[in-house]
TIRO-640031 format. One record per residue (C-alpha): residue number from 0; residue in one letter; x, y, z. Coordinates in steps of 0.2 Angstrom, whole numbers. Layout:
BEGIN
zanu = NUM	zavo = A	px = X	py = Y	pz = Z
...
This chain:
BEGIN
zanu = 0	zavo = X	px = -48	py = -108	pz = 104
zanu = 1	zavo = X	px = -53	py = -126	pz = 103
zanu = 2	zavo = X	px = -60	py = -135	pz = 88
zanu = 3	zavo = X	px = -61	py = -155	pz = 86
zanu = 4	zavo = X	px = -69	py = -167	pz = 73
zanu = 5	zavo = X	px = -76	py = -182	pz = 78
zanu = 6	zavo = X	px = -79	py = -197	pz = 64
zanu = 7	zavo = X	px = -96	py = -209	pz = 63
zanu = 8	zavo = X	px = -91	py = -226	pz = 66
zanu = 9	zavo = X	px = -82	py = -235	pz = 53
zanu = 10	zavo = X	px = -92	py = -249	pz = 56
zanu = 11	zavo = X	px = -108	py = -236	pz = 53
zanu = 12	zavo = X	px = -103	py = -228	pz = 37
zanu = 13	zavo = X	px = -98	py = -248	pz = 30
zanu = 14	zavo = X	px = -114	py = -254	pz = 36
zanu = 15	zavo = X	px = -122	py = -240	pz = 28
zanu = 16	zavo = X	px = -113	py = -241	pz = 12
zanu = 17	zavo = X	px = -116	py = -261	pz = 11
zanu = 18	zavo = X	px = -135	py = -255	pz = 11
zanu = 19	zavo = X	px = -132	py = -242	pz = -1
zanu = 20	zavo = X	px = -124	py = -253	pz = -13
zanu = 21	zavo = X	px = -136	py = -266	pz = -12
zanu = 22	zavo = X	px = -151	py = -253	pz = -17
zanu = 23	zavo = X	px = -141	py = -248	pz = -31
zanu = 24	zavo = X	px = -140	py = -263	pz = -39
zanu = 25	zavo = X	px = -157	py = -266	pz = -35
zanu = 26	zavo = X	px = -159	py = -248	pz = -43
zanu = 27	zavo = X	px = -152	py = -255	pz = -62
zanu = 28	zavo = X	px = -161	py = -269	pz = -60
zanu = 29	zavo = X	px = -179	py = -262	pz = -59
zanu = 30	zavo = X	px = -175	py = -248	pz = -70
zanu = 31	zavo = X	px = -170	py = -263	pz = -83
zanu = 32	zavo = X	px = -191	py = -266	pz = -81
zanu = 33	zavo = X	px = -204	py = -253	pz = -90
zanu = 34	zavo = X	px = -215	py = -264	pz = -77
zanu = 35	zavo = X	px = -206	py = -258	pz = -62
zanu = 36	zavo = X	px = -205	py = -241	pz = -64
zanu = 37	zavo = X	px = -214	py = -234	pz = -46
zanu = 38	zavo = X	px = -204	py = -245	pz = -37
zanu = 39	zavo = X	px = -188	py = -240	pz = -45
zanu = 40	zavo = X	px = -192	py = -223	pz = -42
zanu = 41	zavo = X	px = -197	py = -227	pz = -24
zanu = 42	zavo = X	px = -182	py = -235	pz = -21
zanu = 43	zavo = X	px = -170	py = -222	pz = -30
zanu = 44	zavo = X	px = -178	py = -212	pz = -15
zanu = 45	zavo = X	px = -172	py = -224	pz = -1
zanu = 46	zavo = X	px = -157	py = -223	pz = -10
zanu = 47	zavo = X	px = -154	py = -205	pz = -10
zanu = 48	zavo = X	px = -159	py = -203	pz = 9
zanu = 49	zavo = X	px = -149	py = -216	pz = 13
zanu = 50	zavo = X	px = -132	py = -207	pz = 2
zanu = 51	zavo = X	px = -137	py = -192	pz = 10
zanu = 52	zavo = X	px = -137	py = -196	pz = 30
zanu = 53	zavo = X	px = -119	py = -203	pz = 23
zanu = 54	zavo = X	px = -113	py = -187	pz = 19
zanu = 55	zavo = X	px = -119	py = -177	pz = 32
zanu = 56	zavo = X	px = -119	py = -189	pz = 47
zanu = 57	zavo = X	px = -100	py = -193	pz = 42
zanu = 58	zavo = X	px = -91	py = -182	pz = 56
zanu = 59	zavo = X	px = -97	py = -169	pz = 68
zanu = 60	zavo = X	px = -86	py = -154	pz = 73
zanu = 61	zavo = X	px = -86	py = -143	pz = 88
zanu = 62	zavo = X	px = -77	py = -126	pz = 89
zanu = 63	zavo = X	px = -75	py = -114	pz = 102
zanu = 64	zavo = X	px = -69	py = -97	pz = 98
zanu = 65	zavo = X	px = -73	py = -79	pz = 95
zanu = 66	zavo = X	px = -84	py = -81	pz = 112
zanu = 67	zavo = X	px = -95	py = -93	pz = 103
zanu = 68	zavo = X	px = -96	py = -111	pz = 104
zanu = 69	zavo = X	px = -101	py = -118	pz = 87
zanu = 70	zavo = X	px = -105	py = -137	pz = 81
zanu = 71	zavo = X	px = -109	py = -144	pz = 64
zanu = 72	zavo = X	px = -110	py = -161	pz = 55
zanu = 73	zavo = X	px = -100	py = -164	pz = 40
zanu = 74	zavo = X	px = -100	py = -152	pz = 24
zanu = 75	zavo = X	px = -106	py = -139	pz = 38
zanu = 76	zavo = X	px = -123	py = -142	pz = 39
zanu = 77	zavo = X	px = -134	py = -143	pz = 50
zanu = 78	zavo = X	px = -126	py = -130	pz = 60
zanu = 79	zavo = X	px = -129	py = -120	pz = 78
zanu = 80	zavo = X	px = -120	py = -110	pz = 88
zanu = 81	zavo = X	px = -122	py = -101	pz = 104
zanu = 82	zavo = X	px = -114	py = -85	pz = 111
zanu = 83	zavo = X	px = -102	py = -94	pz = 126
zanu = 84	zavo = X	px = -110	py = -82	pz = 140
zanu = 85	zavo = X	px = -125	py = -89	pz = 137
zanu = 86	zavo = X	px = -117	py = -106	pz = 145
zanu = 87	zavo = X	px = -118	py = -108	pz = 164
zanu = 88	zavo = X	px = -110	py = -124	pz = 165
zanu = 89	zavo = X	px = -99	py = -137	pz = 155
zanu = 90	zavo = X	px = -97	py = -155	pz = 164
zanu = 91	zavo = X	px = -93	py = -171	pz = 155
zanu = 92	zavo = X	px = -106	py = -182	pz = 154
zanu = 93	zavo = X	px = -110	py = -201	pz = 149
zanu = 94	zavo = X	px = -125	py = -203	pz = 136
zanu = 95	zavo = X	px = -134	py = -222	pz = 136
zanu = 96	zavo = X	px = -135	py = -233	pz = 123
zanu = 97	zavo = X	px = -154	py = -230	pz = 120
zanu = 98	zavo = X	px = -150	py = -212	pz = 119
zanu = 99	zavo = X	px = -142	py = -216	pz = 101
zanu = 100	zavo = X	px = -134	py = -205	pz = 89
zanu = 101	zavo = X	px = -141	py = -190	pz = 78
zanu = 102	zavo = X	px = -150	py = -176	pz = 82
zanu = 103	zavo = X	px = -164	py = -177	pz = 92
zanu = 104	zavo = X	px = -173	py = -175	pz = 107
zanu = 105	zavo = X	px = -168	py = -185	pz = 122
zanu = 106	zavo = X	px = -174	py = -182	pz = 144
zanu = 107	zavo = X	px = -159	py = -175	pz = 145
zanu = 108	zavo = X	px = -163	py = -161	pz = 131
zanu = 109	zavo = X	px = -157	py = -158	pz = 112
zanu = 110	zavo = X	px = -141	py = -172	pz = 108
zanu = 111	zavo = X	px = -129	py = -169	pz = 94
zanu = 112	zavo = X	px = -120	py = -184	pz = 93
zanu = 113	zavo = X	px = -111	py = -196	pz = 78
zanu = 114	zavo = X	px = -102	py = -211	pz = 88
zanu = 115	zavo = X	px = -100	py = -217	pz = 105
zanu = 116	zavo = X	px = -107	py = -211	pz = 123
zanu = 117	zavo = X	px = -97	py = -198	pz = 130
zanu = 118	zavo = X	px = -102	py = -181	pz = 128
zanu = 119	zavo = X	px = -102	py = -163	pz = 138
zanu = 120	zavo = X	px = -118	py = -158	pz = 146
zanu = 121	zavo = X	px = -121	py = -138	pz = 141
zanu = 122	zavo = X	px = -132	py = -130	pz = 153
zanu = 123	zavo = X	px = -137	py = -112	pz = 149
zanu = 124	zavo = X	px = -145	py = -98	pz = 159
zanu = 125	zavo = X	px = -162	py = -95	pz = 154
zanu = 126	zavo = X	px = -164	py = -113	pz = 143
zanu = 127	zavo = X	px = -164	py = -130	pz = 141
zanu = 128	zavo = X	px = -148	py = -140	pz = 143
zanu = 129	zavo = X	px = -141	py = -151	pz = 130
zanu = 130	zavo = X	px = -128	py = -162	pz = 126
zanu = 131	zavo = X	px = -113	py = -163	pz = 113
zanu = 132	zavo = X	px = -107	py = -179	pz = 110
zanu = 133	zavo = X	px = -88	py = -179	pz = 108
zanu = 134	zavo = X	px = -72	py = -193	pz = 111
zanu = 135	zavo = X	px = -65	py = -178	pz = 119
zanu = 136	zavo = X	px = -75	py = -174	pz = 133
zanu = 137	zavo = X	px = -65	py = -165	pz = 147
zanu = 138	zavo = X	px = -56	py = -155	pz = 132
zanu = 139	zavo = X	px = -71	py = -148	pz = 126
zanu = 140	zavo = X	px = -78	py = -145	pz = 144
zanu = 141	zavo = X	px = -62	py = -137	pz = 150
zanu = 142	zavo = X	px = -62	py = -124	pz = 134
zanu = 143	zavo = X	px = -79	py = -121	pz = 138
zanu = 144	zavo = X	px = -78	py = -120	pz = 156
zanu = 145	zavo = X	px = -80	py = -134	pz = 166
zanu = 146	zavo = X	px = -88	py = -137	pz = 182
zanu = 147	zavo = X	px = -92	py = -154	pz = 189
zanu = 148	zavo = X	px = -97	py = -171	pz = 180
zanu = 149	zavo = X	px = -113	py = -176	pz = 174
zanu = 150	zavo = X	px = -118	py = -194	pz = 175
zanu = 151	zavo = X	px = -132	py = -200	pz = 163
zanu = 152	zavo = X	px = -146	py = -204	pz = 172
């Protein structure tokens, strides 16, 4: 069994939380206006989207166990997982800066990633490869079964 959390940079989640703070007191102040009303609720939105990517974008876990290797972002969502005999290879890989963090689509396939550029390139039978961004790469490539290493190209 393996499972390891992985936090967003402190420097992110300030950064975020600095912007958060500003909005909000941005927020009191249109609110304090019956003029300002739209934009107020316009940016009590910004606000809440912001708050929200804090709260889920805040760590990333990645388990493997019960022949399944499982990942998920903060309070546990968004989640996937995929049955471990599905995975042909597991190599450490490096990401590149423009690959950034997230979820999203990159050349390389799907990346699930919250802070810095190593990561474990998952190639499965029958699909598209992806990566998993992770501080602990040839941990995570050993329990899923690692052959090789992946350079970002």
């Amino acid at each position: 069994m393996y499972r390891h959390t992985q936090h967003a940079s402190p420097f992110l989640m300030g950064y975020l939380g600095i912007v958060t703070l500003v909005m909000l007191g941005a927020l009191v102040l249109l609110l304090a206006s019956p003029a300002t009303r739209g934009e107020a609720i316009a940016l009590g939105l910004g606000v809440a989207v912001l708050v929200g990517c804090m709260v889920v974008f805040r760590s990333m876990t990645i388990e493997v166990a019960g022949g399944r290797l499982t990942w998920w972002y903060g309070p546990g969502w968004p989640r996937r997982s995929v049955p471990l005999s599905t995975i042909a290879a597991a190599r450490p890989a490096r990401t590149r800066w423009w690959d950034g963090w997230g979820i999203h689509w990159t050349r390389r396939g799907w990346l699930w990633n919250v802070r810095g550029y190593d990561a474990v390139e998952l190639e499965r039978r029958g699909a598209r490869s992806f990566r998993l961004g992770t501080d602990e790469p040839q941990a995570l490539a050993e329990a899923v079964g690692s052959v090789g290493v992946v350079a970002a190209r």
